[in-house]
Backbone as CSV, one residue per row, in Angstrom:
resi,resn,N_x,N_y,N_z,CA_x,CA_y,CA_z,C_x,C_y,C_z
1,UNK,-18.461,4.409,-3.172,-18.101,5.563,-3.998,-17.355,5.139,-5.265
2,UNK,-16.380,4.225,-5.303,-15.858,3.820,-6.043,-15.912,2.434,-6.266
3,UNK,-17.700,2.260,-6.487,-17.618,0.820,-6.882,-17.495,0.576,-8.273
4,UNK,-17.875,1.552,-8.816,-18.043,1.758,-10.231,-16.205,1.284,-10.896
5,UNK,-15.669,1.205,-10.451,-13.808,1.146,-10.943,-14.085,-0.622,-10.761
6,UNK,-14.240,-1.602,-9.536,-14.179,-2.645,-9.460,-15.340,-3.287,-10.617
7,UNK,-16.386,-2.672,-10.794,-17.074,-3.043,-11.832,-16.311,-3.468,-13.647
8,UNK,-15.431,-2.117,-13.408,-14.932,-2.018,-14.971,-13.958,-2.740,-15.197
9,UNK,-13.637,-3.702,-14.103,-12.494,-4.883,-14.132,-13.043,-6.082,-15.057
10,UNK,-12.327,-6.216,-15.908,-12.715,-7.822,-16.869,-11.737,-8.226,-17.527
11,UNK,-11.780,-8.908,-18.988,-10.919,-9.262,-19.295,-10.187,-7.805,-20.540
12,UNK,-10.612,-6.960,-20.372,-10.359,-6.445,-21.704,-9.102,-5.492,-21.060
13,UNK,-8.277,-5.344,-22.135,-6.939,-4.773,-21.413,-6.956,-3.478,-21.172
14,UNK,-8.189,-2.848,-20.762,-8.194,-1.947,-20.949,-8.118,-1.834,-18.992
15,UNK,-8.277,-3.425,-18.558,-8.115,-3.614,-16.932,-6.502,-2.856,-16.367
16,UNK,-5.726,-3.163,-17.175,-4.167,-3.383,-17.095,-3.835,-1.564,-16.680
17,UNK,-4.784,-0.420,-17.093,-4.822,0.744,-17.027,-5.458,1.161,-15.676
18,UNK,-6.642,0.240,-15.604,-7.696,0.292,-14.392,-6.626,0.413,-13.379
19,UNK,-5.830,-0.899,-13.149,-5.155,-1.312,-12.119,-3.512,-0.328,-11.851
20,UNK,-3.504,-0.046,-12.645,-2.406,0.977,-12.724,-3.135,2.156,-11.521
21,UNK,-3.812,2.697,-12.522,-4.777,4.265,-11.943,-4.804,3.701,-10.003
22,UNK,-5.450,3.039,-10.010,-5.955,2.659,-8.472,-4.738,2.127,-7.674
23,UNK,-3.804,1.798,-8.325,-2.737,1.563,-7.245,-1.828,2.725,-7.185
24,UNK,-1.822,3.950,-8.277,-1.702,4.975,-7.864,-2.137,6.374,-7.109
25,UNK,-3.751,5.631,-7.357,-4.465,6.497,-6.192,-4.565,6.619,-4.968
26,UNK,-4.519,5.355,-4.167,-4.823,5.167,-2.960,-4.131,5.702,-2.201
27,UNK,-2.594,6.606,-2.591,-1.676,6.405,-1.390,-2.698,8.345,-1.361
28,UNK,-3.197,8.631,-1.829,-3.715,10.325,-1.781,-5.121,10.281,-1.528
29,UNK,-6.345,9.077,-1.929,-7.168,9.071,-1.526,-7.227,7.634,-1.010
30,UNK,-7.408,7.228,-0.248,-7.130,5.986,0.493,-8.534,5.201,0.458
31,UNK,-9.745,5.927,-0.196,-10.744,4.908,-0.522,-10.882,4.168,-1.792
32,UNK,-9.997,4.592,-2.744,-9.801,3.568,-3.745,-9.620,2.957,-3.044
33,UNK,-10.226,1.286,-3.835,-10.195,0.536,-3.334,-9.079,-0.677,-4.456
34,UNK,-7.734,-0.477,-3.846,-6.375,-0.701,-4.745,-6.568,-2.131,-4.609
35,UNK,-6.500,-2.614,-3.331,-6.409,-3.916,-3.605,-7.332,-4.816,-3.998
36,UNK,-8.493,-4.508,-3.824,-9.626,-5.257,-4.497,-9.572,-5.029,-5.571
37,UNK,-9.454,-3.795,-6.636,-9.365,-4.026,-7.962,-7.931,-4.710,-8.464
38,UNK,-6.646,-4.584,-7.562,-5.518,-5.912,-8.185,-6.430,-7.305,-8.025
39,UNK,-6.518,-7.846,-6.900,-7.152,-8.779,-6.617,-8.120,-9.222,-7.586
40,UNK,-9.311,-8.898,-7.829,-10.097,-8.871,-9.255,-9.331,-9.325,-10.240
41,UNK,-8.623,-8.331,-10.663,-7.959,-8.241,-11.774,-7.003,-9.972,-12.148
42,UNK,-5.887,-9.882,-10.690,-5.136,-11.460,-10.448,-6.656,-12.889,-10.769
43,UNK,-7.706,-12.370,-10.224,-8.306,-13.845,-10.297,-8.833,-14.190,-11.493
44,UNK,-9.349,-12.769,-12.534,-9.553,-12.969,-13.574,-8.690,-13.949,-14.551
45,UNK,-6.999,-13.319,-14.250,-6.042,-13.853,-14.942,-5.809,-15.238,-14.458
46,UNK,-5.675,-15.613,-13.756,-5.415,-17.071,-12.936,-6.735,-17.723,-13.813
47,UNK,-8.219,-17.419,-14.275,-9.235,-17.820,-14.992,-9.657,-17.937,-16.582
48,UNK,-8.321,-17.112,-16.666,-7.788,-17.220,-18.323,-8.488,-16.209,-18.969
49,UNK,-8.168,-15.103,-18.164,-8.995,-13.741,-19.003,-7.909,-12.282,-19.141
50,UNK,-6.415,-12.439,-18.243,-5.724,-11.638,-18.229,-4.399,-12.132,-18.024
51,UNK,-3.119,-11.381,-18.363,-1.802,-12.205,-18.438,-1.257,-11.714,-17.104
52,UNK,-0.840,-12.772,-15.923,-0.506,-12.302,-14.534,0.610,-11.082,-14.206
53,UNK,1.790,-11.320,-15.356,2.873,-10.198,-15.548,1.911,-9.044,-15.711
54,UNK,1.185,-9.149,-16.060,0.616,-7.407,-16.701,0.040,-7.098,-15.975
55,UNK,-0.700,-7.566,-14.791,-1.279,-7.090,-13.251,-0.101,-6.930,-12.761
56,UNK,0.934,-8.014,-12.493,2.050,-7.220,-11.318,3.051,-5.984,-11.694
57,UNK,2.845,-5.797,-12.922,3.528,-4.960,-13.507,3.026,-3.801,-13.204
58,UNK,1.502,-3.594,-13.716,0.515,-2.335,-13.676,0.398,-1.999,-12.359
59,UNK,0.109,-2.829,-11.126,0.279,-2.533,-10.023,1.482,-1.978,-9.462
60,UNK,2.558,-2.505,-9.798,3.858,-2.085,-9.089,4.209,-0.450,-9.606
61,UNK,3.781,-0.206,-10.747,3.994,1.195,-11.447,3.055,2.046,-10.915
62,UNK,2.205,1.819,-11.138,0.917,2.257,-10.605,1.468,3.213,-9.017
63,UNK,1.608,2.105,-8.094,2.218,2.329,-6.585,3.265,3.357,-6.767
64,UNK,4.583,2.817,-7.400,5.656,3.754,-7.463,5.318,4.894,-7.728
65,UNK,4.383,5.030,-8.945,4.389,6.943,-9.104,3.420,7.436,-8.038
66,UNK,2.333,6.356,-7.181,1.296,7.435,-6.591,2.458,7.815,-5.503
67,UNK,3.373,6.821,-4.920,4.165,6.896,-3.826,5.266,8.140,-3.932
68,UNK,5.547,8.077,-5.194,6.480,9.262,-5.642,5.620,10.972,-5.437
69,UNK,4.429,10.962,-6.116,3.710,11.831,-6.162,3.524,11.963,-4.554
70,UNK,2.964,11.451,-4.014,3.019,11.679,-2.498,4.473,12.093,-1.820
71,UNK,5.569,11.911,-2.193,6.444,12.413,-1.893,6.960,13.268,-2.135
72,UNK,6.483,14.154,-3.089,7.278,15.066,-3.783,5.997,16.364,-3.353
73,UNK,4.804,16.000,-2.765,3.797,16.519,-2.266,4.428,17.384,-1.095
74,UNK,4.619,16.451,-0.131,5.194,16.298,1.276,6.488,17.390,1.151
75,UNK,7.100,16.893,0.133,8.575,17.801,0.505,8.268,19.517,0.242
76,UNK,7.704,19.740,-0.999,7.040,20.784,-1.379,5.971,21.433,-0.726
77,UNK,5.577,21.011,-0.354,3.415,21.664,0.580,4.108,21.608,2.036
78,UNK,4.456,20.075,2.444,4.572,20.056,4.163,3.283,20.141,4.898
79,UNK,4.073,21.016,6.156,3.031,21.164,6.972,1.837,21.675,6.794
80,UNK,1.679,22.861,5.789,0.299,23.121,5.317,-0.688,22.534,4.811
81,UNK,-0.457,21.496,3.984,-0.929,20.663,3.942,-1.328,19.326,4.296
82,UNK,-0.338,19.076,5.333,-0.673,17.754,6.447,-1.487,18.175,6.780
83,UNK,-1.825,19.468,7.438,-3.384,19.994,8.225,-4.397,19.709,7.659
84,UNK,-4.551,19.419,6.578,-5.674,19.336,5.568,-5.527,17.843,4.928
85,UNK,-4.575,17.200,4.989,-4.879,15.801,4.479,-4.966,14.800,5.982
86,UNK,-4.392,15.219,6.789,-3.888,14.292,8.528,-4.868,15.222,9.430
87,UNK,-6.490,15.022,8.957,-7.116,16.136,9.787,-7.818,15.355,10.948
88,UNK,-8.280,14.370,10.801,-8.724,13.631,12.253,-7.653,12.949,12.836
89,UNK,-8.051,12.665,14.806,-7.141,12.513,15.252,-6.227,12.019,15.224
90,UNK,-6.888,10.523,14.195,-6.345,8.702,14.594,-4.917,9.171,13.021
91,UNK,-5.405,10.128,12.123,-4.375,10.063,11.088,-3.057,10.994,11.183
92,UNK,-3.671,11.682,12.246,-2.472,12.906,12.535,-1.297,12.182,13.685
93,UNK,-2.400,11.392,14.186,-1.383,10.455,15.592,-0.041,9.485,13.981
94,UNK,-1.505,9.194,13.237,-0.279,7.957,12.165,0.597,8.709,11.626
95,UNK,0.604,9.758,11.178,1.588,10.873,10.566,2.356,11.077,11.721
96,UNK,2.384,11.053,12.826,3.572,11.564,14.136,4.340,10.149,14.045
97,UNK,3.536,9.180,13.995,4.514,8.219,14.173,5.285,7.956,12.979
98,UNK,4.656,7.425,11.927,5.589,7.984,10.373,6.794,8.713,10.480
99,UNK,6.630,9.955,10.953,7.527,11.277,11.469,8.658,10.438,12.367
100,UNK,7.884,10.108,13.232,9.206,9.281,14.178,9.694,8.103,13.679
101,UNK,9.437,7.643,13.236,10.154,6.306,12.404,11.135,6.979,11.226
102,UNK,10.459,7.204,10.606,11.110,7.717,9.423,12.751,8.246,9.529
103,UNK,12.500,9.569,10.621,13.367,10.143,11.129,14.568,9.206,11.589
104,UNK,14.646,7.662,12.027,15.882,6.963,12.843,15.267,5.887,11.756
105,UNK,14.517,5.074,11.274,14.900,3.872,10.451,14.178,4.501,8.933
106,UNK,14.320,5.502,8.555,14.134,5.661,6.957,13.622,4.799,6.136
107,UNK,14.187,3.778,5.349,14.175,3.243,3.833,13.607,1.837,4.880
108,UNK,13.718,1.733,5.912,12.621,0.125,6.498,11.226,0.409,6.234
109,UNK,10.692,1.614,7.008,9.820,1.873,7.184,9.115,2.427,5.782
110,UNK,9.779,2.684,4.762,9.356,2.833,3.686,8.310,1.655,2.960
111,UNK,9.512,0.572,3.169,8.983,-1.164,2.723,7.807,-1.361,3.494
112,UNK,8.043,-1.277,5.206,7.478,-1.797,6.082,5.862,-1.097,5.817
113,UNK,5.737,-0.200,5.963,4.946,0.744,5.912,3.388,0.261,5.206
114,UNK,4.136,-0.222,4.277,3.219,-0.520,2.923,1.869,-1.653,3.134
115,UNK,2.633,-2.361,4.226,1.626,-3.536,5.042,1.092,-3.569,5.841
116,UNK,1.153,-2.146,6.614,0.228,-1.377,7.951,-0.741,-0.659,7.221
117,UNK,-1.989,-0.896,7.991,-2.801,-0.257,7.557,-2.676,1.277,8.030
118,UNK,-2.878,1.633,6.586,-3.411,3.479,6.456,-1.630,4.128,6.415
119,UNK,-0.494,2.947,6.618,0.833,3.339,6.479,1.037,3.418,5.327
120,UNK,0.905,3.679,4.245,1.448,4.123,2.946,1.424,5.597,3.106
121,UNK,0.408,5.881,3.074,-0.164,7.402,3.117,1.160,8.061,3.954
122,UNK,1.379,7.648,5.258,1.599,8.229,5.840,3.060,8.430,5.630
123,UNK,3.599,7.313,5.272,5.254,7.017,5.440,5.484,7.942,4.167
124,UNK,4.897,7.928,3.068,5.419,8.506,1.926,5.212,9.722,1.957
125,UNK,4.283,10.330,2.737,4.028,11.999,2.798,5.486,12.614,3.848
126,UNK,5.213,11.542,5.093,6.251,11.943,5.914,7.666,11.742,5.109
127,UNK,7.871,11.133,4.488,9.448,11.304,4.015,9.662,12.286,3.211
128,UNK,8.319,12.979,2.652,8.617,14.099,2.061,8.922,15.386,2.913
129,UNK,7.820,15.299,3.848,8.183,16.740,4.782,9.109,16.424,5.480
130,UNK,9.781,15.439,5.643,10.914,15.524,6.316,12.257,15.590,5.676
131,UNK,11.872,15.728,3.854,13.092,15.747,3.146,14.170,14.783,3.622
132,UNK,13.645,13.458,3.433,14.516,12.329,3.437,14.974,12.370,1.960
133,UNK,16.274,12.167,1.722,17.200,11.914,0.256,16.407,11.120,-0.579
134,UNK,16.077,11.863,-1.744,15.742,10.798,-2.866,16.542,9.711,-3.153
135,UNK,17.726,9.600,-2.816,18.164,8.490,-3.499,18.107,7.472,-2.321
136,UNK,17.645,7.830,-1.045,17.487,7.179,-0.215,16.163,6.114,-0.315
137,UNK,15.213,7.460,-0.510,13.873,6.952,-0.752,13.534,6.147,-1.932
138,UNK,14.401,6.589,-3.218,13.433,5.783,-4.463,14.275,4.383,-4.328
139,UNK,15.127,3.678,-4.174,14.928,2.184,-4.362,14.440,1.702,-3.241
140,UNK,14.039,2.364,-1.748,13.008,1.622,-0.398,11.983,1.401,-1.553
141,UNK,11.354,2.827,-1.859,9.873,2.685,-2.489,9.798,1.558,-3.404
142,UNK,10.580,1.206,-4.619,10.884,0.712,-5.526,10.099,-1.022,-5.016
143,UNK,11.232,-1.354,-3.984,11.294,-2.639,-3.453,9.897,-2.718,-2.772
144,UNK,9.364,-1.488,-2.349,8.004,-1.809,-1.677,6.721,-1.936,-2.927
145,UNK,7.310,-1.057,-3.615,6.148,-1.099,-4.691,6.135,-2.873,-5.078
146,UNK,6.855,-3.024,-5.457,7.186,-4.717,-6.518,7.111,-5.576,-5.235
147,UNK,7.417,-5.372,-4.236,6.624,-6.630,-2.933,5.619,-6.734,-3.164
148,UNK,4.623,-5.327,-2.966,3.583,-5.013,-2.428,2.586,-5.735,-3.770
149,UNK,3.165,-5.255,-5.075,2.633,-6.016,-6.484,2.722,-7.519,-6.311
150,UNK,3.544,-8.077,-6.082,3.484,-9.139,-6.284,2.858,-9.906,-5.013
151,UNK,2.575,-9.645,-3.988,1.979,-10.102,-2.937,0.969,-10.029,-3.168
152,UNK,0.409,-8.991,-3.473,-1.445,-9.253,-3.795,-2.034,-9.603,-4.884
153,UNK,-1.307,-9.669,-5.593,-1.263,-10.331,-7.218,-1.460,-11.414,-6.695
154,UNK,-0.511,-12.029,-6.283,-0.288,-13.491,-6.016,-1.484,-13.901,-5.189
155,UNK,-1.906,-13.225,-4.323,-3.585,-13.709,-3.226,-4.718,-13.968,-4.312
156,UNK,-4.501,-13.272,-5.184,-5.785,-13.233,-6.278,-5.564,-14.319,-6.668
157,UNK,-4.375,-14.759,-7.800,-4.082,-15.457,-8.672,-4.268,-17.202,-8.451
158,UNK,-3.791,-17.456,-6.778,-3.462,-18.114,-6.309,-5.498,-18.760,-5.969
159,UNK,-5.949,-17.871,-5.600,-7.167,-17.918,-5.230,-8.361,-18.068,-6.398
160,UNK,-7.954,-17.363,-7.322,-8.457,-17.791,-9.076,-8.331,-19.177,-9.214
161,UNK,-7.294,-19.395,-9.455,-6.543,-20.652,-9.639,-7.608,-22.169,-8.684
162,UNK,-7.780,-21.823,-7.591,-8.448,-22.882,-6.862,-9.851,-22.800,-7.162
163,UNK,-10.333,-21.507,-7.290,-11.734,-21.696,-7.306,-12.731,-21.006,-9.122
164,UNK,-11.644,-21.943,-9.813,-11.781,-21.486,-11.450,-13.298,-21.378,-11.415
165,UNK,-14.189,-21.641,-10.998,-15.600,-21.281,-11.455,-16.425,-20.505,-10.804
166,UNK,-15.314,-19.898,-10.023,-16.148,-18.545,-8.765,-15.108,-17.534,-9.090
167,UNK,-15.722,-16.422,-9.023,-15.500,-15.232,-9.139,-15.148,-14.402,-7.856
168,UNK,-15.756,-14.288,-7.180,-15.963,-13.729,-5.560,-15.841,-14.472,-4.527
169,UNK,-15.768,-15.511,-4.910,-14.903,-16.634,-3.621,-13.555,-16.128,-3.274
170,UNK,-12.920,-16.857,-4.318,-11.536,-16.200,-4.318,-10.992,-14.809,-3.866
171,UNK,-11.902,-13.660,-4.436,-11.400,-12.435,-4.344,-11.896,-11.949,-2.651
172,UNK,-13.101,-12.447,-2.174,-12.870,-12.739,-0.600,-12.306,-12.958,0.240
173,UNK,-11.656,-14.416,-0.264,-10.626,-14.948,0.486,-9.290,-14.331,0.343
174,UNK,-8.999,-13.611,-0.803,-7.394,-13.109,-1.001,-7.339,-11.695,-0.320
175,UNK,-8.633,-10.975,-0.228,-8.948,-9.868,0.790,-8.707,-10.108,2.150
176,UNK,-9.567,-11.173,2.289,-9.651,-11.515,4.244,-8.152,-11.967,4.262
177,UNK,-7.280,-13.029,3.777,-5.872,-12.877,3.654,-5.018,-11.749,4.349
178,UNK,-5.478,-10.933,2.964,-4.646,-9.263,3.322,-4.874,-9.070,4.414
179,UNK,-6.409,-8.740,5.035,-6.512,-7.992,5.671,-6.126,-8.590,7.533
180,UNK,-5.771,-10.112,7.595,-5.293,-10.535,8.549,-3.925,-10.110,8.570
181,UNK,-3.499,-10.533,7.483,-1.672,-10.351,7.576,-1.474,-8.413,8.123
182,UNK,-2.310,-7.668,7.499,-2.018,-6.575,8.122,-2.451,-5.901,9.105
183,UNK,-3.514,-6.887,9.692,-3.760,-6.634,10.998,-3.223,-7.002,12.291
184,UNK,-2.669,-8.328,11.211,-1.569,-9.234,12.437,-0.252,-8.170,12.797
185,UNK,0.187,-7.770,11.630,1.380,-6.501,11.558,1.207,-5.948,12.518
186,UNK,-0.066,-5.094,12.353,-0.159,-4.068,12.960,-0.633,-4.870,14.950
187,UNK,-1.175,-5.672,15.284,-1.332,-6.248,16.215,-0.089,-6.412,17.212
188,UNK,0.732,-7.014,16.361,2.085,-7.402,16.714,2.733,-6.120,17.255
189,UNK,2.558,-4.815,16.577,3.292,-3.870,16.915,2.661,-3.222,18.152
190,UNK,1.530,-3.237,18.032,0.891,-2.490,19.287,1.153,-3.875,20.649
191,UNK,1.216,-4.821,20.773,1.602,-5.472,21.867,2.800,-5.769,22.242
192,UNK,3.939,-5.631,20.977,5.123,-5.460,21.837,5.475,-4.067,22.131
193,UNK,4.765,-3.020,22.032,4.795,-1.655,22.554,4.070,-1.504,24.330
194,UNK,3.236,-2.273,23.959,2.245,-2.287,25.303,3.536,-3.480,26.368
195,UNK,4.362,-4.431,25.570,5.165,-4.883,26.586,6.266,-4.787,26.773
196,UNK,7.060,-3.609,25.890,8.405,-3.412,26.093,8.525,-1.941,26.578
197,UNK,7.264,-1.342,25.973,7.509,0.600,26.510,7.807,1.281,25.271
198,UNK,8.120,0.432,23.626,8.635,1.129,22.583,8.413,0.173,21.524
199,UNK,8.165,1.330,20.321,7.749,0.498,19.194,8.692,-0.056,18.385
200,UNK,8.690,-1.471,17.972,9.387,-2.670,17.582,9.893,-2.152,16.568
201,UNK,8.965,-1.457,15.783,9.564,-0.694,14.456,10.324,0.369,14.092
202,UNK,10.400,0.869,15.234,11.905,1.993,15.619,12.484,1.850,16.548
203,UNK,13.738,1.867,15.646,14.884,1.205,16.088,15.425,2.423,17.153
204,UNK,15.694,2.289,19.083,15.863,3.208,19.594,17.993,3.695,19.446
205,UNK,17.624,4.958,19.378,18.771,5.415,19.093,19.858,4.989,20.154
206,UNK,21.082,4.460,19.723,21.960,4.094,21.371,22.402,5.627,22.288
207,UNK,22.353,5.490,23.280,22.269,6.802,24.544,24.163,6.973,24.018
């Protein structure tokens, strides 16, 4: 659907906008495809076609306002609209848990969030309907946005960098990357749940 956006990635700075837009989209439509167009974007630059600050930059802004916009969604709409964005089972279960995290570790799960899959969406809507403190929320988000930039920046760049005369090597490999590290995340969490009785990532309240 949106191959047409990874297409319009090159050297012309008109990328630096691309990459903005899509790292602000994803946290509302989650099929942009955010990190493949940073990624793109990082290997181009690592190939001497774009300046690396201006991907981690565009990305990290990009994130912050979609993350903001999603939050300010949440606090305002709520539940009426979770029904309509958290409508199949597997996303309404991720929104309960969001809900429960959020609620006892806040501004972790903000950061944390960002590296579980389909957890952006969720953590940033839920801190809205749950009217967690802005001033709580905007420097978590902040720090997650500029991780989250510079981590996948860096998979591209790093991956440009080795394979200067491939294009799609690199941006493969800095994908399959991602997509271990956040599967490992998410792996990790579901087996020390399956062996302790509770999830690692919320912190249980003392009795």
């Amino acid at each position: 659907m949106f191959e047409w956006l990874i297409n319009e990635v090159s050297t012309d700075p008109l990328t630096y906008l691309i990459v903005f837009a899509a790292a602000g989209a994803d946290v509302l439509f989650p099929l942009v495809p955010s990190e493949t167009i940073v990624v793109a974007a990082s290997v181009l630059s690592a190939q001497g076609g774009l300046f690396i600050g201006g991907i981690v930059v565009a990305a990290a802004l990009g994130a912050f306002a979609g993350d903001n916009l999603a939050f300010l969604i949440g606090r305002r709409a709520g539940g009426p609209l979770a029904n309509r964005l958290f409508r199949k089972p597997k996303s309404r279960r991720r929104l309960a848990w969001a809900e429960q995290a959020i609620a006892v570790r806040g501004p972790f799960l903000i950061v944390v969030g960002r590296f579980i899959p389909a957890g952006r969406s969720a953590t940033t809507f839920a801190a809205g309907t749950l009217k967690m403190s802005y001033r709580r929320f905007l420097p978590a988000d902040a720090a997650a946005a500029v991780a989250w930039a510079v981590y996948i920046s860096m998979l591209g760049y790093l991956g440009g960098a080795a394979f200067e005369d491939n294009f799609w090597l690199p941006v493969l490999i800095a994908l399959g990357v991602a997509f271990l590290v956040a599967a490992g995340v998410e792996a990790w969490r579901r087996i020390e749940k399956a062996r302790t009785g509770r999830d690692v990532l919320i912190e249980e309240p003392e009795a």
